[in-house]
LUMNU-464545 format. One record per atom (N, C-alpha, C, O): residue in one letter; x, y, z. Coordinates in steps of 0.001 Angstrom, whole numbers, plus 500000, padded with zeros to 6 digits. Each point is the difference from the previous one (the first is absolute). Example, Ala and Ser with C-alpha at 12.3 -4.5 7.8 and 13.67 -1.06 7.14 Angstrom:
residues 2
A513190494310507800
A499110501190500000
A500900501200500000
A501036499981500665
S498614501069498615
S500820501190500060
S499230501090500730
S500509501108500169
This chain:
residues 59
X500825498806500000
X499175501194500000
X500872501261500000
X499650501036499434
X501475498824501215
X500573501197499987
X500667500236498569
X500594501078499973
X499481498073498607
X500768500121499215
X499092501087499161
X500229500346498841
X499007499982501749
X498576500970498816
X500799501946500343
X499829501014499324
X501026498787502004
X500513501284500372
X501537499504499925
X500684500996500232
X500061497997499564
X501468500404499939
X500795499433498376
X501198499989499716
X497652499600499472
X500377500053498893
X500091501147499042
X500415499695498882
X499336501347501290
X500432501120499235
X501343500956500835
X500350501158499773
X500160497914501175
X501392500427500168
X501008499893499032
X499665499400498979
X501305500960501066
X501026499709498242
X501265500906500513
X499973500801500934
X501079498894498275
X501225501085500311
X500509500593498570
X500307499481498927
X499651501524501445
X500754501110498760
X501270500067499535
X500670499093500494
X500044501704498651
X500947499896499443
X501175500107501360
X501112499532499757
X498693500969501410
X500367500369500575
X499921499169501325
X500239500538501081
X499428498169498818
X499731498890500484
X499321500815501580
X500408499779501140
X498505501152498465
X498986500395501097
X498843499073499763
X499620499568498911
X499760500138502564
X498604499926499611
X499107500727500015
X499879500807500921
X499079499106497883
X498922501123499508
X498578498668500310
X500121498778500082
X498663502053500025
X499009499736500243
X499320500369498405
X499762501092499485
X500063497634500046
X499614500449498533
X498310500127499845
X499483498888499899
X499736502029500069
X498673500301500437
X499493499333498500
X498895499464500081
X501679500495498708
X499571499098498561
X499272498651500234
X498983499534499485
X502019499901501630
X499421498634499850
X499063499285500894
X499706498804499993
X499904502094500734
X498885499899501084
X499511499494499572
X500144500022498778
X498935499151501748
X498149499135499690
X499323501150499774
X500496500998500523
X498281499184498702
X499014500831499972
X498833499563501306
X500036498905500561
X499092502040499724
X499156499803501123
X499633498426499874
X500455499054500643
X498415500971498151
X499585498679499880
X500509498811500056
X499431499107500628
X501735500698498715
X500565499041499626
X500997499810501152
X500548498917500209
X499682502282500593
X500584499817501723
X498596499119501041
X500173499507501115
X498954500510498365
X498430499656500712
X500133498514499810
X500036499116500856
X500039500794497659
X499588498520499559
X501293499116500565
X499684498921500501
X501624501380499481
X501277499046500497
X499519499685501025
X499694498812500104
X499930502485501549
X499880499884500812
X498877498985500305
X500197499100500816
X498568501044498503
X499134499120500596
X500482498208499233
X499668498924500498
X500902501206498627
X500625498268499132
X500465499494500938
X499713498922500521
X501252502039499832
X501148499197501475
X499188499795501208
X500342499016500655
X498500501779499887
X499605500039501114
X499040498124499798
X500130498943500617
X499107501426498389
X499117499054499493
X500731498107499555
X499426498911499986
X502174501525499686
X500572498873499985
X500369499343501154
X500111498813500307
X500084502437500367
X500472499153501554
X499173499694501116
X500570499697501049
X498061500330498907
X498946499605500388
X499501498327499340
X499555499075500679
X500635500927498143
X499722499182499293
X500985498479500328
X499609498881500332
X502067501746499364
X500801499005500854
X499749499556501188
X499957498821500350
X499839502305500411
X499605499590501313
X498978499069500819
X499900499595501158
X499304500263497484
X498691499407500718
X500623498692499023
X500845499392500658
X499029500209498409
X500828498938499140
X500599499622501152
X499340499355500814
X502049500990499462
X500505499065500986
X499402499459501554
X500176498921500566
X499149502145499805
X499059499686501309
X498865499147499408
X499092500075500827
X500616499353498413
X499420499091499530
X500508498801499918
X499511498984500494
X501600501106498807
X500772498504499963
X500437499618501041
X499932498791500219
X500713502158500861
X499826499793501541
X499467499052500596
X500422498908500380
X498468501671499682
X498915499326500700
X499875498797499184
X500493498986500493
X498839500891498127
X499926498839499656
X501357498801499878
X499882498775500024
X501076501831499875
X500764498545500507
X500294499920500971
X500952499257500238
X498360501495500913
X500323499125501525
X498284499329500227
X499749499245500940
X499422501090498259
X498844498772500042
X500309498866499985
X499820499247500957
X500964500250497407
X500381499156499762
X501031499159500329
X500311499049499283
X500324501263501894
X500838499452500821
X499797498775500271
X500752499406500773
C-alpha cells in the first residue's frame, strides 16, 4: 500500500531525490487499487480461514 506514495520517488542528474508529481495515480484509479488490495486481502483471508477449519474437521 505504501508503494501508491513512494513510487514517484526517482533521482536526478544530480543523484538527488525528487518527488515526481507525473507519476502519481489519478484520484480514481488511486480508489480502485486501494479497494482491489483491500478486497483481495479479505478474500485471502477468509479462503484460508476456511481451509483452516475444514482440515481440522477432517482430522
Amino acid at each position: 500500500m505504501l508503494t501508491i506514495f513512494t513510487v514517484p520517488l526517482s533521482l536526478n542528474d544530480e543523484l538527488e531525490f525528487y518527488y515526481n508529481t507525473e507519476l502519481l495515480l489519478k484520484e480514481y484509479k488511486l480508489i480502485n487499487f486501494i479497494a482491489f488490495s483491500i478486497g483481495s486481502a479479505v478474500i485471502y483471508f477468509l479462503a484460508v480461514n476456511i481451509y483452516c477449519l475444514w482440515s481440522k474437521q477432517n482430522r
